[in-house]
C-alpha positions in Angstrom: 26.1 11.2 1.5 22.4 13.1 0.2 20.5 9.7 0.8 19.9 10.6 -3.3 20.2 6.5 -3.5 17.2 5.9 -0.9 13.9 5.9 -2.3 11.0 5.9 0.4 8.0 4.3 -1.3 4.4 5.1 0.3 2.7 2.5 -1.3 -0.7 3.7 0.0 -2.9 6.2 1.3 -6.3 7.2 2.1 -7.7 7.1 -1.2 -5.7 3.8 -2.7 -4.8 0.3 -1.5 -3.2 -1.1 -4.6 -0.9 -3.4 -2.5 -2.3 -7.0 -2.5 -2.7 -8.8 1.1 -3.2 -12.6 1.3 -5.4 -12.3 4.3 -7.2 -9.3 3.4 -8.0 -9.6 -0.7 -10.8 -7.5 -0.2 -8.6 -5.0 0.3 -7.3 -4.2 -3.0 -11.0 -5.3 -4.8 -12.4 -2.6 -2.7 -9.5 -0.9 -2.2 -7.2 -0.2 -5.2 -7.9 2.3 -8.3 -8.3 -0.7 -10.6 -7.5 -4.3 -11.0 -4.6 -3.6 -13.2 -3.0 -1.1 -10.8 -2.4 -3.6 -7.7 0.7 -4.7 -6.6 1.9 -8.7 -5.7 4.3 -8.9 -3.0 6.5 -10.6 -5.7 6.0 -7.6 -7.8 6.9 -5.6 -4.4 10.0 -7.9 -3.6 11.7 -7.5 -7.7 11.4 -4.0 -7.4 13.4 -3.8 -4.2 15.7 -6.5 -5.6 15.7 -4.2 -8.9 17.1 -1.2 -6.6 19.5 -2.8 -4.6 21.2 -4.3 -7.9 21.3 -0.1 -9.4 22.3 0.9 -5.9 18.7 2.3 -4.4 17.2 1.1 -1.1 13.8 0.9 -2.0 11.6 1.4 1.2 8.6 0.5 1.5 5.5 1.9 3.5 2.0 1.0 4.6 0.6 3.4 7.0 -0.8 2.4 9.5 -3.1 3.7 11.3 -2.9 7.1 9.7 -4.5 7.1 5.9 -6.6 4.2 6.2 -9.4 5.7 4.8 -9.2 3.3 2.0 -9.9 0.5 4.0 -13.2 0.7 5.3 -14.5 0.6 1.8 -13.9 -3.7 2.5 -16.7 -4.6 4.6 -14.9 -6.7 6.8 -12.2 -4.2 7.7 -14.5 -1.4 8.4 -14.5 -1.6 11.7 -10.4 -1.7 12.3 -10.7 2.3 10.7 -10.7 4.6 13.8 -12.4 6.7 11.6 -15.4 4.5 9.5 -17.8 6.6 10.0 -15.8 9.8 8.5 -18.1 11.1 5.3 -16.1 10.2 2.1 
C-alpha cells in the first residue's frame, strides 16, 4: 500500500551509460565509468527476475532525451544529443 515493494531503477544519466546496447556498443566503451561496471541485458533481466521472486518490481529507466549527455562522448551518436555541443 507505500509502493515500499517498487524499486524505480535509473539506470543512467548524464554522466554514465553503463547499460550495454547491441546496436550501439560504443555506448558503454565511451560511455560507462569502466568496463567492469556495465550492465548485460541478461544481467538487467535476472535482477528483475531476482525482484519479482522477493516481491520488488524492479523498474527500469533509460532517459531519453533528457540526461544524455553521456552519449555524445560515442562518436557516432553525437549528433542524436540535442545538446552536443554543451561544454562538458
Amino acid at each position: 500500500m507505500t509502493k515500499l515493494n517498487v524499486f524505480h531503477w535509473h539506470i543512467t544519466d548524464s554522466e554514465s551509460f553503463p547499460m550495454f546496447v547491441n546496436d550501439y556498443p560504443n555506448i558503454t566503451k565511451f560511455g560507462a565509468y569502466s568496463e567492469e561496471e556495465i550492465y548485460s541485458v541478461e544481467d538487467i533481466q535476472k535482477l528483475v527476475e531476482y525482484g519479482q521472486s522477493v516481491g520488488v518490481v524492479i523498474i527500469p529507466e533509460v532517459d531519453n532525451p533528457s540526461h544524455t549527455r553521456s552519449w555524445t562522448n560515442a562518436p557516432e551518436l553525437n549528433e542524436l544529443n540535442a545538446c552536443h555541443d554543451y561544454p562538458p
